[in-house]
VOVO-453091 format. One record per residue (C-alpha): residue number from 1; x, y, z. Coordinates in steps of 0.05 Angstrom, whole numbers, plus 32768, in hexadecimal, padded with zeros to 4 digits. Layout:
N
(atom NUM (X Y Z))
...
end
This chain:
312
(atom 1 (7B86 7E57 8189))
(atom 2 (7B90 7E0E 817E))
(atom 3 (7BC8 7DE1 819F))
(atom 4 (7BE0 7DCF 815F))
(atom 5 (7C0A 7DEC 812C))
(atom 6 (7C1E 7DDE 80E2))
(atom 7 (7C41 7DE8 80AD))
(atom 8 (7C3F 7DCD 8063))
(atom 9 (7C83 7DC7 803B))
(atom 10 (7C71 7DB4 7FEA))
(atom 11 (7CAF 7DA2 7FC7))
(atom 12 (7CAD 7DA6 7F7B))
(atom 13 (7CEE 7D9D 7F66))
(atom 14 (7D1F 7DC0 7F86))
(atom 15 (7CED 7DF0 7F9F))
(atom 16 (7CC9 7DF7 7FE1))
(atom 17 (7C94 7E16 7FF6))
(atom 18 (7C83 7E1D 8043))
(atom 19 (7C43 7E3C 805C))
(atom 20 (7C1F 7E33 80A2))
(atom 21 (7BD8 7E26 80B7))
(atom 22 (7BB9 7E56 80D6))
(atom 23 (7B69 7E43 80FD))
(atom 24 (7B3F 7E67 80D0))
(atom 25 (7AF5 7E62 80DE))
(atom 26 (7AFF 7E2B 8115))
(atom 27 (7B33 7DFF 80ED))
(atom 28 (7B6F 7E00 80D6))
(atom 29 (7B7D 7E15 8091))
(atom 30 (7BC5 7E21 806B))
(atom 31 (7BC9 7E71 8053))
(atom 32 (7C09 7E93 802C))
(atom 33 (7C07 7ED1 8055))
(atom 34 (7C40 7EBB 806E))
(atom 35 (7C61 7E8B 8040))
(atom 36 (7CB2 7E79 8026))
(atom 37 (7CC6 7E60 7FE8))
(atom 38 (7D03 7E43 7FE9))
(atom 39 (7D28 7E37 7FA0))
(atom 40 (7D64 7E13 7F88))
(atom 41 (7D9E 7DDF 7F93))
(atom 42 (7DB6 7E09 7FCF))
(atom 43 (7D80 7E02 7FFA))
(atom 44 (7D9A 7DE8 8035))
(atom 45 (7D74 7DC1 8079))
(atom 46 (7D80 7E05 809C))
(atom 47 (7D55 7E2A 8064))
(atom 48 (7D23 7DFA 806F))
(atom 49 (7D1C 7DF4 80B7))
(atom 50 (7D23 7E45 80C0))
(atom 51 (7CEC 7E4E 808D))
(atom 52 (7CC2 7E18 80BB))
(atom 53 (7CD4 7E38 80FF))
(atom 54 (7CBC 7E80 80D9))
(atom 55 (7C81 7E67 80C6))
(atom 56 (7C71 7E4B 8114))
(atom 57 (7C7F 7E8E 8124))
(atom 58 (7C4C 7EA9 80FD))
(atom 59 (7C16 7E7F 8111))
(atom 60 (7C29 7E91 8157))
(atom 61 (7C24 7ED8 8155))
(atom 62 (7BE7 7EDF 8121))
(atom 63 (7BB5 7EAD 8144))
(atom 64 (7B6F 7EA5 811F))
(atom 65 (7B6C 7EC2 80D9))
(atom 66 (7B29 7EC7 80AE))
(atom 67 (7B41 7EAD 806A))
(atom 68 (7B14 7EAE 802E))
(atom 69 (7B09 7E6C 8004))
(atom 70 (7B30 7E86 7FC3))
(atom 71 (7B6F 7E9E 7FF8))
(atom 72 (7B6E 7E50 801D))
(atom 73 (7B62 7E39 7FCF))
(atom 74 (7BA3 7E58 7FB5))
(atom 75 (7BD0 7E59 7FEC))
(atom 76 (7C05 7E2F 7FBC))
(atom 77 (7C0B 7E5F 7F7D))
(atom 78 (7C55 7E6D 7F8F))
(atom 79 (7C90 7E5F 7F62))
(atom 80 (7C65 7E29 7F3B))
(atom 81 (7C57 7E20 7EF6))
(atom 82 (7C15 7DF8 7F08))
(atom 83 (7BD9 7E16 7EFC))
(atom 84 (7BA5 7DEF 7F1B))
(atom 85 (7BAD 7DD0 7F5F))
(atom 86 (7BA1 7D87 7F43))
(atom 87 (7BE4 7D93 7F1F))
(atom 88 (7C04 7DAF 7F56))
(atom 89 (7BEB 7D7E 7F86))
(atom 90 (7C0C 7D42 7F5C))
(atom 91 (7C4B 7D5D 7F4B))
(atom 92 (7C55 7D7E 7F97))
(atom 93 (7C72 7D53 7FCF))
(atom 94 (7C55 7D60 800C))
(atom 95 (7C76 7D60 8057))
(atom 96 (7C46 7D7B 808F))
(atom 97 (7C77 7D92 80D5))
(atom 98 (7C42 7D93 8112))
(atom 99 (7C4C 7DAD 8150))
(atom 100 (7C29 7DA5 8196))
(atom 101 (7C38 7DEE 81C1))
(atom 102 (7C71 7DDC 81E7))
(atom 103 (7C7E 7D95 81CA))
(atom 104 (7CA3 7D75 8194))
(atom 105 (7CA3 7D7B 814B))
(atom 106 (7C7F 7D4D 8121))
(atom 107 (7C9C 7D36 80DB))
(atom 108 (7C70 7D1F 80AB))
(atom 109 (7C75 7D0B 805D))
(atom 110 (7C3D 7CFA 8037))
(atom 111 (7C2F 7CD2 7FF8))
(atom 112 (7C1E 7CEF 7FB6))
(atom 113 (7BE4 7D05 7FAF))
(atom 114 (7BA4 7CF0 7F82))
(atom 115 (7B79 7D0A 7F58))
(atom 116 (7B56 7D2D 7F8F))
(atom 117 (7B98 7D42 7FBE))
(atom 118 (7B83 7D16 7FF0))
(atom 119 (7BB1 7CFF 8023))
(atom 120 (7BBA 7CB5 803D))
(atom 121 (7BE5 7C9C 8071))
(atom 122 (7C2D 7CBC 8080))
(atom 123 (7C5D 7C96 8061))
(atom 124 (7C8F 7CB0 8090))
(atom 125 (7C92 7CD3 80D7))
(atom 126 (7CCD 7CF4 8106))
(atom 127 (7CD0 7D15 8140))
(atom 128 (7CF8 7D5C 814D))
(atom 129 (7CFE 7D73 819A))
(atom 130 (7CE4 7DAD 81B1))
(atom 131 (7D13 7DEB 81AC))
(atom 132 (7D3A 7DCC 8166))
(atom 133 (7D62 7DF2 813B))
(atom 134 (7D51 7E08 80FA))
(atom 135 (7D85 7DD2 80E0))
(atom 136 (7D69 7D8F 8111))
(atom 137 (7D1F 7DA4 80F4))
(atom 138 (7D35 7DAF 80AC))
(atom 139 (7D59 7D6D 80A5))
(atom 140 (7D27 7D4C 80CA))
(atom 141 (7CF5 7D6B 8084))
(atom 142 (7D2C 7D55 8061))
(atom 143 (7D31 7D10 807D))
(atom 144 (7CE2 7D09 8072))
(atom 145 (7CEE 7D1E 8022))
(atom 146 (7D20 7CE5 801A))
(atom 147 (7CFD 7CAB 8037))
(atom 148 (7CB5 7CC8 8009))
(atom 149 (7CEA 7CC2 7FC7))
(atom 150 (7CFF 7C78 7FE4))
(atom 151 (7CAC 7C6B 7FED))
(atom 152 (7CA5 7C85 7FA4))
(atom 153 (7CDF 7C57 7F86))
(atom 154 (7CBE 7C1B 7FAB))
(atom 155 (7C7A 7C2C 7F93))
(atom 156 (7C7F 7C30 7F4C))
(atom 157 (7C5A 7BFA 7F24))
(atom 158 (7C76 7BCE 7EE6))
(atom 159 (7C4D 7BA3 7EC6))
(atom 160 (7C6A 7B64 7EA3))
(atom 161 (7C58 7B50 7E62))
(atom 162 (7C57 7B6E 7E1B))
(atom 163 (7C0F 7B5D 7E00))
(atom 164 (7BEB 7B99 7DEF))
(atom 165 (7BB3 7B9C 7E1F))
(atom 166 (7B82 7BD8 7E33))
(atom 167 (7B95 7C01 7E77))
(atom 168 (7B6D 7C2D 7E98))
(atom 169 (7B75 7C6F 7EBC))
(atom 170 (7B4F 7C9D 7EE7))
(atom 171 (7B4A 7CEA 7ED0))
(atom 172 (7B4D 7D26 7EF9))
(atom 173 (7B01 7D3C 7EE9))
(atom 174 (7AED 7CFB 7EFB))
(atom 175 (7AE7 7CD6 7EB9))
(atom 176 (7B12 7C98 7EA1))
(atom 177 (7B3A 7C87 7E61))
(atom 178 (7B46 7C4F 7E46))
(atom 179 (7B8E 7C43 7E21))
(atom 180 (7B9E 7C06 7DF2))
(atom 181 (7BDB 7BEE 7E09))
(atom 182 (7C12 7BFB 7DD4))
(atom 183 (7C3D 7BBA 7DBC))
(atom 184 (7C81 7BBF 7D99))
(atom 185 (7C98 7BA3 7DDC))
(atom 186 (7C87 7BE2 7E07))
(atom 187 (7C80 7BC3 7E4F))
(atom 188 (7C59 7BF1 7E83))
(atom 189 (7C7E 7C1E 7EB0))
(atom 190 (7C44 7C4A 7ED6))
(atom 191 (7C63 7C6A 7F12))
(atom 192 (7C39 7C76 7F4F))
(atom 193 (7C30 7CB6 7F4D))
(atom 194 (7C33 7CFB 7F22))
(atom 195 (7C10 7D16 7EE8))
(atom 196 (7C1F 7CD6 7EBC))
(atom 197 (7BE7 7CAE 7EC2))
(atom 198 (7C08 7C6F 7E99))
(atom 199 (7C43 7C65 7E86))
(atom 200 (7C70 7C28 7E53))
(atom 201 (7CBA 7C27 7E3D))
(atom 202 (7CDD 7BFF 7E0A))
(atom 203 (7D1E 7BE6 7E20))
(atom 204 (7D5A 7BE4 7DEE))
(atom 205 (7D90 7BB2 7DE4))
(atom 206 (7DB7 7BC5 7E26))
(atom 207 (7D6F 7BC5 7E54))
(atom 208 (7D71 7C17 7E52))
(atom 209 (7D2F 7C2F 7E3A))
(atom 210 (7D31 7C4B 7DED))
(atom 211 (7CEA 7C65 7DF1))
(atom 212 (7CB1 7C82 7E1B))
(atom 213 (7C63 7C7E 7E0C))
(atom 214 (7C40 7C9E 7E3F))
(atom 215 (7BF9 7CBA 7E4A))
(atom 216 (7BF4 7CFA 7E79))
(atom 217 (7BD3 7D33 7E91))
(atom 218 (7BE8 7D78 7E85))
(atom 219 (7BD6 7DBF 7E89))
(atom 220 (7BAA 7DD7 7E53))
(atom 221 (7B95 7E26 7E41))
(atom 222 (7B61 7E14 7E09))
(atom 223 (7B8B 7E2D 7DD0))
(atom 224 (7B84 7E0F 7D8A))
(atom 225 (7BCD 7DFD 7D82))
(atom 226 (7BD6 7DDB 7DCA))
(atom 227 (7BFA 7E0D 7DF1))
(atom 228 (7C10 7DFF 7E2F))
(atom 229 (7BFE 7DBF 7E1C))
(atom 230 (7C3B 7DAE 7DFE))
(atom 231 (7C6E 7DDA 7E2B))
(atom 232 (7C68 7DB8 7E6A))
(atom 233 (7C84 7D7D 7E44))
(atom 234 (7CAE 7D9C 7E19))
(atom 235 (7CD1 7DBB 7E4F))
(atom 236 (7CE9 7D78 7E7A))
(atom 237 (7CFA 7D57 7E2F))
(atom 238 (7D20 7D8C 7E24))
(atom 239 (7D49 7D8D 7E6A))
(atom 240 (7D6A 7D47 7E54))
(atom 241 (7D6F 7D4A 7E17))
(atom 242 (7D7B 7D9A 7E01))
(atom 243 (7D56 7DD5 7DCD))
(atom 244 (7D2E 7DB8 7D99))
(atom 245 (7D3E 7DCA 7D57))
(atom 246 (7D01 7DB2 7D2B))
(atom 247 (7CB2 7DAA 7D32))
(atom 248 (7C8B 7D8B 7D0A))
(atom 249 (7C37 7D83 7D14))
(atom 250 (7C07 7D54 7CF3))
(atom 251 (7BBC 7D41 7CFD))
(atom 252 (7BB8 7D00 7D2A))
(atom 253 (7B74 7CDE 7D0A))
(atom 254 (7B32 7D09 7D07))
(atom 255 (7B38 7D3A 7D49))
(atom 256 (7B87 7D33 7D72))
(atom 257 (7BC0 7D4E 7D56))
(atom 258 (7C0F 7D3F 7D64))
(atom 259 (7C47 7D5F 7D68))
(atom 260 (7C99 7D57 7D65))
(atom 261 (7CCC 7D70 7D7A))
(atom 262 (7D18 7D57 7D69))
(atom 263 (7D52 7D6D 7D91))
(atom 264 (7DA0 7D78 7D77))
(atom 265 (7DB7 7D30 7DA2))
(atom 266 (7D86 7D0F 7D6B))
(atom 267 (7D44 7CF8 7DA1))
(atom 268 (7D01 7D11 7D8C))
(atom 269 (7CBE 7D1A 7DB7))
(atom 270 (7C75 7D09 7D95))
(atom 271 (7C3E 7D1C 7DBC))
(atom 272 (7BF0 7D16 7DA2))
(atom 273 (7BBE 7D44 7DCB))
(atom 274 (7B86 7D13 7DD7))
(atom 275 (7B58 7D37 7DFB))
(atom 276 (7B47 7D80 7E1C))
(atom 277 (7B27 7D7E 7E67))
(atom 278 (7B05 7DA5 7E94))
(atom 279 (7B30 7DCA 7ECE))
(atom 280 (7B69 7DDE 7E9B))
(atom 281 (7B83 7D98 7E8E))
(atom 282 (7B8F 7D67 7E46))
(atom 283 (7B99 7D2A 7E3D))
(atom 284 (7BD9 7D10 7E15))
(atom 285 (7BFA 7CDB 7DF9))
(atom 286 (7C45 7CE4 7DF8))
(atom 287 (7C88 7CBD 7DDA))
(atom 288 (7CCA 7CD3 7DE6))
(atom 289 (7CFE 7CA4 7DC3))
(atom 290 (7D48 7CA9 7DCF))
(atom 291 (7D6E 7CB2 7D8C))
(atom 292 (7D3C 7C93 7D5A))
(atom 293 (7D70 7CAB 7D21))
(atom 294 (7D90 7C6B 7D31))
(atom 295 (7D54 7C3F 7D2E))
(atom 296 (7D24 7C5F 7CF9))
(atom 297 (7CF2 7C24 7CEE))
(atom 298 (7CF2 7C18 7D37))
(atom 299 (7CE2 7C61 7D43))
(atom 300 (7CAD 7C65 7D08))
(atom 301 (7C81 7C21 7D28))
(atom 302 (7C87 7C50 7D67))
(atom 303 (7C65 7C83 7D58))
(atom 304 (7C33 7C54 7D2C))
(atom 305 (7C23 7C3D 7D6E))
(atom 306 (7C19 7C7F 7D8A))
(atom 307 (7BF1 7C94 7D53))
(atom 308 (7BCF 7C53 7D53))
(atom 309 (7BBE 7C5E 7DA3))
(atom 310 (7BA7 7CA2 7D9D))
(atom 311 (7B70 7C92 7D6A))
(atom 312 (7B52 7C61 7D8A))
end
């Protein structure tokens, strides 16, 4: 058995999911036959660092396991609603506890990661003694989770300027798109990291932003009518800003179509399915503007934009 021991904790949310490695045909590899998923705002350092200590346990009394390549494959299909592992990868944060027989416990958070789930360099690193409690390891994951947000804030990316200018971005399958970038004094906003691949806000009068344009990737099933397409999006807008209480659809140019949805507190959400992919994902173009009731001609050269954006 080897010397060293680990365990992977994904947080999505406010929900993680902690599963060991186990040496499976002379390395190690993570499985879920053991595995905890841990959900909600009362999930405490304890949970976390008992859920940890179990899953040490486990590798300690199992030893070697023979795993097949679909069981090491889908390990992470626990309380998620991402359906390929490129998803789940981007939208997971991941902190890795390591642990030398006898020796401390080694913290480590990880950056966000690609289009191919690689990992770089830690962005952070602690130390637990030996012998901790479930409490001194579970803050010390907890610790690790709060200095990868503070990375995140520091990495975003804004652009200055408000020319319309053409931005690239690198797909899952490999291929690239090219987006025109829209005017109507949209300035670029592209976090580091997550499903969004780029990203531009207009500001209002008081420097909050009024509107979002944004392309992204999303889960796709194939269906005429976008599917699942739409939901994962739906389903954030809808967090902030309530039920929608009116759709409307119309062709976008010869092939995409859009969609939008209104909500009671008067914002609305466009979004124009570009493109289907291989591996379950699309390609959209989204704009989510706060109010618009109360700026109608700013709203309508909005979504001209976004219409104008997704034909070309």
């Amino acid at each position: 058995m080897s010397q060293i021991r680990i365990v992977s904790i994904n947080r999505e949310r406010s929900r993680f999911l902690v599963c060991p490695f186990v040496m499976s045909w002379g390395i190690n590899r993570v499985t879920d036959r053991f595995f905890r998923s841990l959900k909600g705002p009362g999930v405490t350092a304890g949970d976390v660092g008992k859920a940890a200590l179990d899953a040490f346990a486990f590798i300690e009394r199992t030893g070697p396991l023979e795993l097949s390549l679909e069981e090491n494959e889908n390990f992470w299909r626990h309380d998620t609603k991402y359906k390929t592992w490129r998803a789940f990868a981007r939208n997971n944060d991941l902190v890795e506890v390591t642990n030398y027989k006898d020796k401390e416990y080694w913290v480590y958070a990880y950056p966000p990661r690609g289009d191919n789930a690689d990992l770089d360099d830690e962005v952070w690193r602690g130390t637990v003694p030996a012998g901790a409690s479930a409490e001194e390891l579970g803050r010390a994951v907890m610790d690790a989770y709060a200095a990868l947000d503070e990375w995140k804030k520091a990495h975003g990316r804004r652009a200055g300027g408000h020319e319309p200018a053409v931005r690239s971005a690198g797909l899952c399958d490999g291929g690239e798109v090219l987006l025109p970038g829209p005017g109507e004094g949209f300035a670029e906003r592209t976090s580091a990291a997550g499903e969004v691949l780029l990203a531009f806000e207009r500001a209002g009068r008081g420097g909050d932003p009024v509107a979002s344009l944004y392309l992204a990737e999303a889960e796709w099933d194939a269906e005429t009518d976008g599917g699942e397409a739409w939901d994962e999006w739906l389903e954030r807008w809808e967090e902030e800003n309530g039920p929608a209480r009116s759709v409307s659809r119309e062709p976008c140019a010869e092939g995409p179509f859009t969609r939008r949805w209104e909500a009671r507190n008067g914002s609305c959400l466009t979004v124009a399915l570009l493109a289907p992919l291989t591996g379950g994902l699309a390609v959209m173009l989204c704009l989510d503007a706060a109010r618009p009731g109360r700026r109608p001609r700013a709203a309508e050269r909005w979504e001209g934009e976004l219409h104008r954006i997704a034909r070309a």
